[in-house]
C-alpha positions as a printed Julia matrix, in Angstrom:
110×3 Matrix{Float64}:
 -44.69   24.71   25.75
 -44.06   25.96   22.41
 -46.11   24.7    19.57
 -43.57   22.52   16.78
 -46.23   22.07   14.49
 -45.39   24.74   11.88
 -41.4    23.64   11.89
 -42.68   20.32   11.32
 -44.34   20.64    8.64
 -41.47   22.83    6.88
 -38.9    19.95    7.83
 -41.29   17.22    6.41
 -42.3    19.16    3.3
 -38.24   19.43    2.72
 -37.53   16.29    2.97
 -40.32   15.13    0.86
 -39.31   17.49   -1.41
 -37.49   16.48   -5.25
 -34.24   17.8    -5.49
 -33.88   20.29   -8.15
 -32.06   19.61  -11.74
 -29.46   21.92  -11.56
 -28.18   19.74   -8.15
 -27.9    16.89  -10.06
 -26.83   18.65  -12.98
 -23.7    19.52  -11.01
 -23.19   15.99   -9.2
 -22.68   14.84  -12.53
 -20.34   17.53  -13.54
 -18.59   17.0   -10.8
 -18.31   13.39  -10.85
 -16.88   13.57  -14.59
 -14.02   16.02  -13.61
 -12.7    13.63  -11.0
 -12.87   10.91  -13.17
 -10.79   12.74  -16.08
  -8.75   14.63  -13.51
  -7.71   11.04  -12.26
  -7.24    9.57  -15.4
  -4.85   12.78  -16.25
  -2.68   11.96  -13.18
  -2.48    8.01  -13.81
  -1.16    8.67  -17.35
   1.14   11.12  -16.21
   2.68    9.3   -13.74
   2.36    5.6   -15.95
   3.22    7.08  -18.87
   5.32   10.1   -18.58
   6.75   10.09  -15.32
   7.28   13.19  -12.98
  11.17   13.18  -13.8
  10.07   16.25  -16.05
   8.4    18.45  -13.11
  10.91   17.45  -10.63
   9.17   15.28   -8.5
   9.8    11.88   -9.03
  11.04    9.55   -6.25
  15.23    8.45   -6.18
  15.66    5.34   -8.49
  16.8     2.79   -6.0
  19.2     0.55   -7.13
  17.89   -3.24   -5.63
  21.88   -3.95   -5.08
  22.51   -1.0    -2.82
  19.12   -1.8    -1.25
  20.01   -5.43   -0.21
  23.18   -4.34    0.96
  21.62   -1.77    3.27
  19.18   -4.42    4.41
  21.96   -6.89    5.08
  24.15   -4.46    6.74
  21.06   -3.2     9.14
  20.4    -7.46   10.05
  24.48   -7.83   10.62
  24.17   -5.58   13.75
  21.34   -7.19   15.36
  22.26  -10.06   17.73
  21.9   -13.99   16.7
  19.36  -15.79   18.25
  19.38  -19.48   17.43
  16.66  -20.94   15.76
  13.1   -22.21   17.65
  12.52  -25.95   17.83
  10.36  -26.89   14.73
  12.34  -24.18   12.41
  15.03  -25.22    9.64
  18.49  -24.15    9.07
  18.86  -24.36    5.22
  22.41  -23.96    3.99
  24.13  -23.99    0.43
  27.78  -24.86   -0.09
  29.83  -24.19   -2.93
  33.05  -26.29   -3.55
  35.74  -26.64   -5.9
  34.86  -30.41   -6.79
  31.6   -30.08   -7.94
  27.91  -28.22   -7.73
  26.5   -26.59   -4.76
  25.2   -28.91   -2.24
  21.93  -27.5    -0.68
  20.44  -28.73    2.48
  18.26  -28.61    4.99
  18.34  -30.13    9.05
  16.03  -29.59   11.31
  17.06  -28.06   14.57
  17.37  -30.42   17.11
  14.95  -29.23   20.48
  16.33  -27.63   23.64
  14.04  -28.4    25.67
  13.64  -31.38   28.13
């Protein structure tokens, strides 16, 4: 058997060991360069935008978005409603205001 005494000792006497200025020195450093690096980005991108560098996102326009979304749930197949779920349903007319309701559907099971 070998004798582990002597590596030990260094391993405890490192860990018991303080950790040196400069270490912390440059934690700190380091830890304040994030932060202001992060705070550059945020006011960038709040602020100023990235239209400028050329790497801002498409403006989406919410009417050609909805109409996408509706056009993608027009394809899928209708499924009738589960017992317990409502049906609500708006009407507009010519002889007065919209009339909006709501009916329960009526359960298919027996």
């Amino acid at each position: 058997m070998t004798d582990l005494a002597p590596a030990r000792a260094r391993l405890v006497a490192g860990l018991t060991a303080e950790q040196p200025q400069k270490s912390r020195k440059r934690l700190i450093l380091s830890a304040a360069t994030v932060v202001g690096l992060a705070a550059a980005i945020t006011g960038v991108v709040a602020f100023g935008g990235l239209e400028s560098v050329g790497v801002a996102p498409p403006e989406a326009e919410a009417a050609a978005f909805l109409h996408e979304a509706a056009d993608a749930v027009r394809v899928l197949p209708t499924t009738p409603p589960l017992p317990g779920q409502f049906v609500y349903s708006r009407s507009v007319t010519t002889e007065g205001p919209a009339k909006p309701g709501t009916r329960p559907m009526a359960s298919t099971t027996g």
